[in-house]
C-alpha positions in Angstrom: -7.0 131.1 5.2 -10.4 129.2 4.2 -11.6 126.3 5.7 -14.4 126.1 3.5 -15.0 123.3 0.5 -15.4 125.0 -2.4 -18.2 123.1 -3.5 -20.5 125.2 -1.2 -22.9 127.5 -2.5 -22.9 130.2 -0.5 -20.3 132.0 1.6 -20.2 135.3 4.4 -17.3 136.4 4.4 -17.2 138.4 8.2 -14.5 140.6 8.8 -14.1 141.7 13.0 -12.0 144.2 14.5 -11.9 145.3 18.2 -13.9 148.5 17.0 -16.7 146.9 14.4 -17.9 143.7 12.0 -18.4 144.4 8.7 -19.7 141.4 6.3 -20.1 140.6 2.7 -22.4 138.1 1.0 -22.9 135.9 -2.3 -26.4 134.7 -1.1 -29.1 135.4 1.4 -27.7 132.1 4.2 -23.9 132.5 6.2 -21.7 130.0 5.3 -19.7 126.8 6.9 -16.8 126.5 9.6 -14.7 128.6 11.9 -11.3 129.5 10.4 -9.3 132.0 13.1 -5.8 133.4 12.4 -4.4 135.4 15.0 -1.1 135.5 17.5 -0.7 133.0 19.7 -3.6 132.8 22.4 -2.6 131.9 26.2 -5.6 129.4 26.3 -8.4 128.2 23.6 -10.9 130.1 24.1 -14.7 129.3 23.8 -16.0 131.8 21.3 -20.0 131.9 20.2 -21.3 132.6 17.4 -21.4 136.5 16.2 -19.6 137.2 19.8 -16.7 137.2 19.2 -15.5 141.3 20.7 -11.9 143.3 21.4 -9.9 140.9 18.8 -6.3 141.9 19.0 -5.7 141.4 15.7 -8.4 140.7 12.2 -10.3 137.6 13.0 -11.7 136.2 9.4 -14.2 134.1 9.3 -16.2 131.9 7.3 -20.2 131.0 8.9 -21.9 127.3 7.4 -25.9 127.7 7.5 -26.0 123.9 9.7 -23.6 125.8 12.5 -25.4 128.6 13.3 -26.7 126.9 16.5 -23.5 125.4 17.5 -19.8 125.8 16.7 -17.9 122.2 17.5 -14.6 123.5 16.2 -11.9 126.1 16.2 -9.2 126.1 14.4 -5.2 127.7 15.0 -3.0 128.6 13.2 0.2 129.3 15.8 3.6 130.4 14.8 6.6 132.8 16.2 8.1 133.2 13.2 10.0 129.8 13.2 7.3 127.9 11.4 3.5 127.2 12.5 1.0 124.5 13.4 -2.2 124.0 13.1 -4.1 123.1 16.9 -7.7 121.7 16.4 -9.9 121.4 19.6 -13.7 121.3 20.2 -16.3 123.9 21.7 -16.6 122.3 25.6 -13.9 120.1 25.5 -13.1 118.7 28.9 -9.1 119.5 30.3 -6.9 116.6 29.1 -5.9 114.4 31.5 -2.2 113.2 31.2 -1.3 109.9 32.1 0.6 109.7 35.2 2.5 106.8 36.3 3.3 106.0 40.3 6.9 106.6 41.8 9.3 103.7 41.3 9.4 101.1 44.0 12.9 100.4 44.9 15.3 98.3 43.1 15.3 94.5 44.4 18.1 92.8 45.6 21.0 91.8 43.0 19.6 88.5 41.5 23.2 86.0 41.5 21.3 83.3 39.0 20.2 86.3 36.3 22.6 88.6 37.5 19.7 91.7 36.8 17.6 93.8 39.9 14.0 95.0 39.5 11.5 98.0 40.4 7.9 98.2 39.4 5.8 101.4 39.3 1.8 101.6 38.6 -0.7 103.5 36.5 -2.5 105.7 38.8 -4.5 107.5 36.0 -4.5 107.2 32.2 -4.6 109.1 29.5 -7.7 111.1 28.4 -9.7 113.8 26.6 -6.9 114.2 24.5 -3.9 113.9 26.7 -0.9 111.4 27.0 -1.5 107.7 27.0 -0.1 105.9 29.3 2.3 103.1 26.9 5.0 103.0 29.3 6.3 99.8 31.1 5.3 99.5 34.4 8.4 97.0 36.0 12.2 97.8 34.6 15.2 95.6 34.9 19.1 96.5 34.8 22.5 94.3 35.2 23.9 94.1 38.8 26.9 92.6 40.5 25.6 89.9 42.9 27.3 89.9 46.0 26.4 86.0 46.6 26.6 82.9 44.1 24.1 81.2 42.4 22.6 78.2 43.9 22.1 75.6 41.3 20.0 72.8 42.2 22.1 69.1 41.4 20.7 67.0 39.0 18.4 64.2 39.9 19.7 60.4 40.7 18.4 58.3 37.8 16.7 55.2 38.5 18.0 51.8 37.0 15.6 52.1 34.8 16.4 54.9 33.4 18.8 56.7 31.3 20.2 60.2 32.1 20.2 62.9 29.1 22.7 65.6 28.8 20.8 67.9 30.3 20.6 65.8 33.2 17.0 65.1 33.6 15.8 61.1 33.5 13.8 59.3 30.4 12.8 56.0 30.4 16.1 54.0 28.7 13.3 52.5 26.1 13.0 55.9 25.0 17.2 55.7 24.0 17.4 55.4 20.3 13.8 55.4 19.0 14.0 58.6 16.6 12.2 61.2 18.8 13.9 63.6 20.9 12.9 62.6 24.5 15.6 64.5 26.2 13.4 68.2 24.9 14.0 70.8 22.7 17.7 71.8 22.4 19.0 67.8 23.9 19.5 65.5 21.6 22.0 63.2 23.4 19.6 60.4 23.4 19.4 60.1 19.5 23.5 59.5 19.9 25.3 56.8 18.9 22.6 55.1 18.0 23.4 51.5 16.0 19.8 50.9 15.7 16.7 53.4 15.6 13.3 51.7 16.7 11.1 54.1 15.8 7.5 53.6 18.0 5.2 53.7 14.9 7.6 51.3 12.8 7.5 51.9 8.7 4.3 53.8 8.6 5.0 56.8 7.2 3.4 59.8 10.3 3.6 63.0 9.7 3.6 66.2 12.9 0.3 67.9 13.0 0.5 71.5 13.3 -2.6 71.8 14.9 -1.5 69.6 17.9 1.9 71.4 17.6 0.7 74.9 18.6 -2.3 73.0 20.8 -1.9 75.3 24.1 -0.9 78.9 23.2 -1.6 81.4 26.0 -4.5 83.9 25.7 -4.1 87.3 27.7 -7.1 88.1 28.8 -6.7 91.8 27.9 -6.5 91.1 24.4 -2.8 91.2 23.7 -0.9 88.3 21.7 1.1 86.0 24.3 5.1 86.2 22.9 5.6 82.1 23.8 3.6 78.5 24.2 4.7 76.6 27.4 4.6 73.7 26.3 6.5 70.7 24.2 3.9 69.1 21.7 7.1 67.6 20.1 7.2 65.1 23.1 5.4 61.6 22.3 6.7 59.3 25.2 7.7 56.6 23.2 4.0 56.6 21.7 2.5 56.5 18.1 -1.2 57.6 19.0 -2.0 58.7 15.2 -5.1 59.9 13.4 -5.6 60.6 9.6 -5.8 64.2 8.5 -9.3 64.0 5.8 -7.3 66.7 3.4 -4.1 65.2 2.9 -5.3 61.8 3.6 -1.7 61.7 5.6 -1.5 60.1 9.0 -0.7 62.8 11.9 1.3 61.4 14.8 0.1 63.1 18.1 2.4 64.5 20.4 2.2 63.3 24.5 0.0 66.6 25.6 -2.8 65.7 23.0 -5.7 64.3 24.6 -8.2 63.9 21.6 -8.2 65.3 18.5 -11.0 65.3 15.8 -11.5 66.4 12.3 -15.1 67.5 11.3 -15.8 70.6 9.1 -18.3 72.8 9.8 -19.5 75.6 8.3 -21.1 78.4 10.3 -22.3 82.1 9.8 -24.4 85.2 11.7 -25.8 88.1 12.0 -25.9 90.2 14.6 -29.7 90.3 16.1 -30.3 93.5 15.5 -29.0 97.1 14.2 -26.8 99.2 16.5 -27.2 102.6 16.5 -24.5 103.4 18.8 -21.0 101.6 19.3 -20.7 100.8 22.7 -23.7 98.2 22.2 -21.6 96.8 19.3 -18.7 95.9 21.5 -20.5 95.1 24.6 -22.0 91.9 22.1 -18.2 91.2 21.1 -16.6 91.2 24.7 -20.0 88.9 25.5 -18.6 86.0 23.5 -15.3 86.2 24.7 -16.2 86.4 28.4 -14.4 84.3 31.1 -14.3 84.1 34.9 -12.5 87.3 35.1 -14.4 90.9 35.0 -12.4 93.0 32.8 -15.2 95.1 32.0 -14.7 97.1 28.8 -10.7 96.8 29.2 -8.3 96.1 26.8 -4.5 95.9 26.0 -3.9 95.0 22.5 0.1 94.6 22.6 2.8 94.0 25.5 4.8 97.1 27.0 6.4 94.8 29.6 10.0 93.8 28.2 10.2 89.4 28.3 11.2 87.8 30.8 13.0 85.3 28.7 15.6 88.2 28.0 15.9 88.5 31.7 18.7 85.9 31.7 21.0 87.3 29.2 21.7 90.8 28.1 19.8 92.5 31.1 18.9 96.1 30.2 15.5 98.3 30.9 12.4 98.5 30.2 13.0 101.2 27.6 15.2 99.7 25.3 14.0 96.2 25.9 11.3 96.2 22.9 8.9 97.7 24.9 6.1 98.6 22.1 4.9 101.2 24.3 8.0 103.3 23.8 8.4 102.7 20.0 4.7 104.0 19.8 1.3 102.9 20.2 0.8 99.2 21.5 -2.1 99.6 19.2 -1.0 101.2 15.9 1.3 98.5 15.2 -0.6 95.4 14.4 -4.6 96.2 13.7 -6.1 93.4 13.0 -8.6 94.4 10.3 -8.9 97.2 7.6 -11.1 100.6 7.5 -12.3 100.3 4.0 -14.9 102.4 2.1 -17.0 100.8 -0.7 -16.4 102.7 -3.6 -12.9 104.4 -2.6 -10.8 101.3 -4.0 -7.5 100.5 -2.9 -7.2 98.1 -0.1 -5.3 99.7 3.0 -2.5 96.5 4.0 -2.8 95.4 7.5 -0.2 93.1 9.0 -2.6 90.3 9.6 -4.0 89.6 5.9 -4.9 86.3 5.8 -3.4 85.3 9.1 -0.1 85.9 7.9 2.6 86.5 10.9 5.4 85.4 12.9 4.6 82.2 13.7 4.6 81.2 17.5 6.7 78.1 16.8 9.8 80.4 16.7 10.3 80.1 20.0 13.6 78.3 20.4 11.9 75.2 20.3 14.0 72.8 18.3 12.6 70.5 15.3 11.8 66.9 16.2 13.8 64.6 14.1 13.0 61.0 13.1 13.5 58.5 10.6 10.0 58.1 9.3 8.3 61.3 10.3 8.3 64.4 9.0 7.5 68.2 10.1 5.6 70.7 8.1 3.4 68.5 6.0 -0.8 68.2 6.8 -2.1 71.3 8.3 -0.6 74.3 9.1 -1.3 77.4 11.1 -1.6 80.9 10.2 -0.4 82.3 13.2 -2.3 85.2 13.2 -2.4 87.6 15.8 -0.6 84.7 18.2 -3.2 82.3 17.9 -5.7 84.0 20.0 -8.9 84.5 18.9 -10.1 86.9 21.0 -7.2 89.0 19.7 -9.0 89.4 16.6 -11.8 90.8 18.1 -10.2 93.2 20.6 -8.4 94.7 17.2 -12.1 95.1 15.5 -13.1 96.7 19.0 -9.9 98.8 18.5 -11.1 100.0 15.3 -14.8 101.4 16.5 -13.6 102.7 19.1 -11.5 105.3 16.7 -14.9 106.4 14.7 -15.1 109.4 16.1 -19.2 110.2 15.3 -22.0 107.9 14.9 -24.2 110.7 14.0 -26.9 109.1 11.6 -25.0 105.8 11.8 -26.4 102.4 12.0 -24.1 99.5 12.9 -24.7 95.7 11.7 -22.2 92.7 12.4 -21.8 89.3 10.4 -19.6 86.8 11.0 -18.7 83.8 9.4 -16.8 80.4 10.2 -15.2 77.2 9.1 -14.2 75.3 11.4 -11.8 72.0 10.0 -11.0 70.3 13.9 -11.3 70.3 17.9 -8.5 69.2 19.9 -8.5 69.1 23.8 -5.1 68.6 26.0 -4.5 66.2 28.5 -5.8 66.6 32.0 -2.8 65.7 33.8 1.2 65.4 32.9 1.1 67.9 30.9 4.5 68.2 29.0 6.2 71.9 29.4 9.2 73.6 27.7 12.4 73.7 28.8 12.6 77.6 28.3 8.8 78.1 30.4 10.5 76.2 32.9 14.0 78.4 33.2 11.4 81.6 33.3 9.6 79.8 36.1 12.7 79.3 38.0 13.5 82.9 37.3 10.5 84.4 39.0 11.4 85.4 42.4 9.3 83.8 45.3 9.1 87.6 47.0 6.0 89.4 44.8 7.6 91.5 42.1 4.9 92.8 39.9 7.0 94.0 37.1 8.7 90.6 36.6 4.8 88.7 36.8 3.7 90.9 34.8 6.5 90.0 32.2 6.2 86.2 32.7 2.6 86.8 31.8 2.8 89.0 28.3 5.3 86.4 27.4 2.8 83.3 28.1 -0.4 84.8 28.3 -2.5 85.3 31.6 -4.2 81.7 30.6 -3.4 78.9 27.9 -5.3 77.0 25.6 -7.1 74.1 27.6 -9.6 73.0 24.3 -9.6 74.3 20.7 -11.0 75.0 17.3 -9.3 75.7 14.3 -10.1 77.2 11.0 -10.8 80.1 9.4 -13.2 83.2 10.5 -14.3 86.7 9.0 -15.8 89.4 10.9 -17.4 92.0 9.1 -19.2 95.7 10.8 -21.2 97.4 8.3 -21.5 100.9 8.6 -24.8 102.6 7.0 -26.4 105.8 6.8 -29.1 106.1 8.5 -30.6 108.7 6.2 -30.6 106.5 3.0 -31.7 103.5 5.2 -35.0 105.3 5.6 -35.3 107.4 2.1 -35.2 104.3 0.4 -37.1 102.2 3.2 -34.8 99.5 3.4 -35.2 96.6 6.5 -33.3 94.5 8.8 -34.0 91.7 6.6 -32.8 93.1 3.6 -30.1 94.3 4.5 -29.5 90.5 6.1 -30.3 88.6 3.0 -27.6 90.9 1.0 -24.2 90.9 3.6 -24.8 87.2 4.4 -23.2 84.6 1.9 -26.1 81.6 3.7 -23.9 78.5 4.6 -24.3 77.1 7.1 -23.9 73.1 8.5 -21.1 70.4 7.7 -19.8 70.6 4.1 -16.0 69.2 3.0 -14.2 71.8 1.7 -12.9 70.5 -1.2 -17.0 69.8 -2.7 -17.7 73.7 -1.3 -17.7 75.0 -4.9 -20.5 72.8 -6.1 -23.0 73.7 -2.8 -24.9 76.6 -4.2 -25.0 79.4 -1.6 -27.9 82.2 -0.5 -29.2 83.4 -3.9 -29.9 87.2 -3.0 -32.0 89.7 -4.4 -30.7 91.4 -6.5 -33.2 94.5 -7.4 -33.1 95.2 -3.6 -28.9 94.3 -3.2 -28.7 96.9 -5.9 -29.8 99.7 -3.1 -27.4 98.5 -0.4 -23.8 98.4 -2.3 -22.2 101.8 -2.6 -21.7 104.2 -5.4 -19.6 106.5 -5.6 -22.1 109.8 -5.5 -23.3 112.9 -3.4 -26.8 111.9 -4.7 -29.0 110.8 -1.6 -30.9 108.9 -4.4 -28.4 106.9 -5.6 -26.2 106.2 -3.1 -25.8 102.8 -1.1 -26.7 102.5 2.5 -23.4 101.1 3.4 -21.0 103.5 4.2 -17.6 101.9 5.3 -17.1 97.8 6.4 -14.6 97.0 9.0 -12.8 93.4 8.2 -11.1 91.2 10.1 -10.5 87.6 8.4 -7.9 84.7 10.2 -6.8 81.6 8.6 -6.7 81.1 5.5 -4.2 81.8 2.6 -3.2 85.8 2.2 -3.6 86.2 -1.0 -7.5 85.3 -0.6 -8.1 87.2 2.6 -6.9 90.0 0.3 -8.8 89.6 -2.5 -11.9 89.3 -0.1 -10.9 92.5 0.9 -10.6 94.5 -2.3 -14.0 92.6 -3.2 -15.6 94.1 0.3 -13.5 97.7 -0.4 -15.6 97.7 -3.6 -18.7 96.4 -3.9 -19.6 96.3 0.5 -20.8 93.1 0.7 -19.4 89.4 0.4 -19.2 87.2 -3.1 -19.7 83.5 -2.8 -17.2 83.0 -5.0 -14.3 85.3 -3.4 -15.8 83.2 -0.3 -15.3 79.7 -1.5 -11.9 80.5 -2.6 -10.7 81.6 0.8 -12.7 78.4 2.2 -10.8 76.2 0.3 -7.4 77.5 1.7 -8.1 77.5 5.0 -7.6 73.4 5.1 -3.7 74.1 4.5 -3.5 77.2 6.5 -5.9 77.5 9.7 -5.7 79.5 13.0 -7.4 79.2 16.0 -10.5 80.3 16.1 -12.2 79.5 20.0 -10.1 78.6 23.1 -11.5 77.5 26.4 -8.9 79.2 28.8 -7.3 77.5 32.1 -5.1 79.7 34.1 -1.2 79.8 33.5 -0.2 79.1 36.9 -1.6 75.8 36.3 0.8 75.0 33.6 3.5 74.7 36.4 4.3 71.1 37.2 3.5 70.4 40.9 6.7 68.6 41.5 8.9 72.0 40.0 11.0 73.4 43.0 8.9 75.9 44.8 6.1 75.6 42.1 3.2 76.0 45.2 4.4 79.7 46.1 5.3 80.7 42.6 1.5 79.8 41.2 0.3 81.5 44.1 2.0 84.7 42.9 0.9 84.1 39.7 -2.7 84.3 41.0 -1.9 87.3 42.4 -0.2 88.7 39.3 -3.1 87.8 37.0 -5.5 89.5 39.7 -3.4 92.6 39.8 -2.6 92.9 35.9 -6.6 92.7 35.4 -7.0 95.9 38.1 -3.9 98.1 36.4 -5.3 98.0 33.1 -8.9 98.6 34.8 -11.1 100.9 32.9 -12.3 102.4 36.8 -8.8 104.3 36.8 -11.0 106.4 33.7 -13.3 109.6 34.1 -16.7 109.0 33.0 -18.8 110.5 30.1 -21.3 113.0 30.1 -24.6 112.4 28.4 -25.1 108.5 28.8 -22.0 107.9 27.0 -19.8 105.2 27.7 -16.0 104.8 28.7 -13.5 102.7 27.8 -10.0 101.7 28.2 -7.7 100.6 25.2 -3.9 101.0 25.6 -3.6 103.3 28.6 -6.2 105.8 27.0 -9.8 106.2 28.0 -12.5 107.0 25.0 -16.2 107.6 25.3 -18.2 105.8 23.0 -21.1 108.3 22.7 -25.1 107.7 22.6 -26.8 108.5 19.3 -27.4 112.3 19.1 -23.9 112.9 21.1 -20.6 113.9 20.0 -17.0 114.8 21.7 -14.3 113.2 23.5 -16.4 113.5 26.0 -20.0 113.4 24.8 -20.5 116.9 25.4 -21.9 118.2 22.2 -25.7 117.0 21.7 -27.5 117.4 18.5 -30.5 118.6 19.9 -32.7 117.9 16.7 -31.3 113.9 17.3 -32.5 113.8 20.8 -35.4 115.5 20.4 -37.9 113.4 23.1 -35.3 111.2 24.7 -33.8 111.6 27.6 -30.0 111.5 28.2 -29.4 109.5 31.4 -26.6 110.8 33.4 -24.1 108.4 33.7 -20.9 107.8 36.4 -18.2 105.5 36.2 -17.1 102.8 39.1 -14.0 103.6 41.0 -11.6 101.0 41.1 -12.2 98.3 44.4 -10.7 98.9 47.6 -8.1 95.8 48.6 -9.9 93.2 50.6 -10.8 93.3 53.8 -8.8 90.6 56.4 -10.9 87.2 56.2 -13.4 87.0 59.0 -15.7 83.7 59.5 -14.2 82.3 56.2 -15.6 85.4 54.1 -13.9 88.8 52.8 -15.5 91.9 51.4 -14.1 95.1 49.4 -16.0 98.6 48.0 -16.0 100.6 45.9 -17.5 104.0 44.7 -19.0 105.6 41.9 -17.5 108.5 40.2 -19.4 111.4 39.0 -16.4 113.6 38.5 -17.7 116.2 35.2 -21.2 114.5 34.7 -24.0 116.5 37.6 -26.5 114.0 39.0 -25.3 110.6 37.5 -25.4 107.5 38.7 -23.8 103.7 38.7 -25.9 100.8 38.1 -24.3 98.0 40.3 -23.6 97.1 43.2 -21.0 99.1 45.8 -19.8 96.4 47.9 -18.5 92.4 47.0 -18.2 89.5 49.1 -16.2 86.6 48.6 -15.1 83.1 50.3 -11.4 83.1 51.6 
């Protein structure tokens, strides 16, 4: 079989037998890639060029000029007669390394309240160089048969002056009969039999602001999309705190949890400060602007695997068939967040968040408010895209470099735009929760089980949502050739004043049509967009453009797409179109995180020893999704960990899944420095004079001579 493009002008045709080589050329130069057919080999084997001996069977090949120094590929075809397939792997590849999972811990006692046990396992190593991620859930749940009853705790004694609800907790009795549901979400029994409803903000006509509706969701500090918002931003307390909503010109009545809550549009947009010429340096600038108190290091987790904990009180099953999205795939394949599109190629590839469109995180059980005078789903809306985290968006554009699998003659730049419409900030105290956060509270155990924490907290993040912005945003990574950039002598600045659309301070959205924006130049523009041609000459320095765009109307995030799919860079107009929609459909776009065990209320039944496992949980989800549980890369590359597989994002002039091909021509003068990776932290020591310390090591395992640039040992109060 050929592996060879027909478009090549020259071919040796190499013929090898155990006993000679006999060869047969069009032109004076061998030809392109390695194409072997033979029976079945016990192993890959590592074959150099023109020594290849003792064949047991005809070996043809087919020799390019540019791999006469080095032969990255080989290529099978295996079969026994029931059908073949084809097995690609590279010259030097490293032994895959399988995930592998910890035994199960044993089941828990028979829970008489949920009526399920538990077991947890850990990751001890994940997947890499090729082998099986690890997508599995680490804790499983199944139905028992309790062998004691449920204790239920008895409703609370009401004070005169106040009114028991259904539910049995105590309101206020001035809350009775006012049009809101103070009871919460699923208890309406103090909207009955009402002769007279005295609605707190009388006949004005107030409307629920989305924006303070979803104020709150949970972020997951590993980059997957919380499942649930703890709290009830339906809940007003009787009060009619309102504020009116510039676009609509509608009053918004603010729910109870609402501190403040401004509208001021702002218009904002970036360029990263200089070109990348490697990926790893690309990311390490995204994960800088998402960073919090918690290393995590280049660690992510795009999607749950844990099965939720609000399930845990019903229909009890495992892990596996719980909607775990590990075992229906890849956590990652099943929501990127942006599109892989080429300039030129047309067709725009669909990706489930154009335009912020998703399953909103207000299906969560939570029931509508109802009232005489006010009204749900008018003013703003959300998009909720990606579960209204923002960093979500960005661990999904992370995602997607990190499957580009060469950066040889690449150059990376980054622009980013915003609109930002308002800023909310919650209350500091009294904070208003859900009735269903609380049941999945109560359902945690007070003994440590990591499998059920860990479930609590993919369902409502590892933090929440202190203070807010929402809008709209676009991220856009321009890939270039490096070649082109320097045959037709293109700058930084150029290529700047072409991909940036040049807004930037406080605008209203409905007047952004008339504000003219960056006029660019169009003789030099010409050289940067792509055409669709083989001619160095001719062709555009932009290669591919990975998008990400929240808020915003669909239909406009796609048509910014196909725009960016075929010209590579960004019309005003297609800009100010999806601008102007992002008023009636924003998502968050920056949270400032407080941790989740501070969502429980102080005076919940055992809430003390329940945030303190929490902490704990949130400490120990961080270390098993740790990126020190991965082998490092050779030649300066750098690891990372993205649902349970370690990749090596390689240095320019390096290639591999492990960095272990070098372009020798590409490195010529520059030295690769020799890099290890950190082992994961021992526990910490017992606390001595108020102070605790912990190691670790660094791991050299496949890379001779490298080295870890840190420190080996931390110290910490206790």
């Amino acid at each position: 079989m050929s592996a060879v493009d027909s478009s090549n002008e020259c071919e040796t045709q190499t013929t090898l037998t155990p006993d000679r080589r006999s060869s047969s050329s069009n032109c004076s130069l061998p030809s392109a890639k390695l194409t072997e057919t033979r029976a079945p080999p016990t192993d890959f084997l590592f074959i150099k060029p023109w020594d290849i001996l003792k064949a047991s069977k005809k070996i043809q090949l087919s020799v390019h000029p540019s791999f006469l120094t080095t032969l990255p590929l080989l290529t099978y075809e295996r079969g026994n007669g029931q059908g073949s397939r084809r097995e690609v792997r590279q010259i030097n590849d490293p032994a895959s390394i399988d995930c592998k999972m910890s035994a199960w811990s044993e089941w828990t006692s028979c829970d008489p309240c949920t009526n399920t046990t538990h077991r947890s396992r850990g990751i001890e190593v994940f997947g890499q160089f090729k082998g099986s991620r690890c997508i599995s859930p680490v804790g499983e749940r199944r139905p028992c048969k309790p062998s004691t009853k449920c204790q239920i705790d008895p409703p609370p004694v009401c004070k005169s002056s106040q009114w028991q609800c259904a539910s049995g907790i105590c309101i206020n009795k001035n809350l009775k009969c006012n049009g809101d549901n103070d009871c919460g979400e699923s208890d309406t029994s103090d909207e009955d039999d009402c002769d007279v409803i005295r609605s707190p903000c009388g006949k004005t006509a107030v409307f629920e602001s989305d924006i303070a509706t979803q104020a709150g969701y949970g972020i997951n500090i590993l980059g997957s999309g919380p499942r649930m918002n703890p709290f009830n931003n339906r809940l007003y307390n009787g009060q009619c705190n309102r504020i009116r909503d510039p676009t609509t010109l509608d009053y918004n009545r603010l729910p109870w949890n609402i501190g403040v809550l401004n509208y001021e549009t702002k218009v904002e947009e970036s360029s990263s400060k200089e070109m990348y010429e490697d990926i790893h340096s690309l990311i390490k600038e995204i994960t800088t602007e998402t960073s919090n108190t918690y290393e995590v290091g280049l660690s992510f987790k795009f999607s749950p695997t844990e099965p939720s904990s609000a399930a845990a009180g019903g229909d009890a099953g495992s892990a596996g068939d719980a909607g775990s999205a590990g075992d229906a795939g890849s956590a990652g394949d099943a929501g990127s967040a942006g599109d892989l599109v080429s300039p030129g190629e047309g067709g725009d590839v669909a990706s489930p968040d154009e335009g912020g469109e998703a399953a909103s995180p207000s299906e969560n059980g939570e029931a509508e408010g109802s009232s005489g005078v006010q009204n749900s789903g008018h003013g703003i809306g959300i998009s909720a895209s990606a579960g209204f985290d923002t960093k979500t968006e960005k661990t999904n554009i992370i995602k997607q470099l990190s499957e580009i699998t060469t950066t040889k003659r690449k150059t990376f730049m980054r622009v980013k735009g915003r609109v930002e419409l308002a800023t909310y900030r919650m209350r500091q105290r009294g904070l208003e929760v859900s009735s269903t956060f609380l049941d999945d509270v109560d359902a945690l155990p007070l003994t440590y089980e990591k499998g059920q924490y860990f479930a609590f907290l993919e369902d409502y993040g590892t933090h929440f949502t202190k203070n807010g912005k929402s809008g709209g945003e676009y991220e856009l990574i321009y890939i270039m050739n490096e070649d082109i950039l320097k045959l037709k002598q293109v700058t930084e600045s150029t290529v700047k004043d072409c991909v940036e659309v040049g807004l930037k301070g406080s605008v209203q959205l409905s007047k952004l049509g008339d504000v003219e924006g960056h006029v660019k130049p169009v003789d030099k523009c010409d050289t940067i967009t792509n055409k669709p041609t083989d001619d160095k000459s001719t062709r555009g320095v932009i290669d591919k453009v990975l998008i990400a765009v929240r808020g915003g109307s669909p239909a406009t995030a796609v048509a910014m797409k196909s725009q960016l799919t075929k010209d590579g860079i960004l019309d005003y107009t297609q800009y100010v179109e999806w601008a102007k929609t992002v008023s009636a459909l924003p998502a968050l776009i920056h949270s400032d995180p407080e941790p989740i065990y501070n969502a429980i209320p102080l005076d919940f039944p055992d809430a003390q020893p329940r945030r303190d496992n929490l902490r704990r949980a949130v400490d120990d989800y961080v270390a098993e999704y740790s990126v020190c549980k991965c082998q490092p890369c050779q030649n300066g590359g750098t690891v990372i960990q993205i649902d349970g597989e370690c990749k090596c994002m390689c240095s320019p002039g390096t290639e591999g899944v492990a960095c272990q091909i070098v372009d020798m021509e590409m490195v010529k003068g520059k030295s690769l420095e020799q890099l290890g990776n950190w082992g994961c932290w021992t526990p910490w020591s017992p606390c001595s004079e108020r102070r605790r310390k912990r190691t670790r090591t660094c791991n050299t395992r496949g890379v001779p001579n490298g080295i870890c640039k840190g420190d080996t040992t931390s110290e910490d109060y206790c």
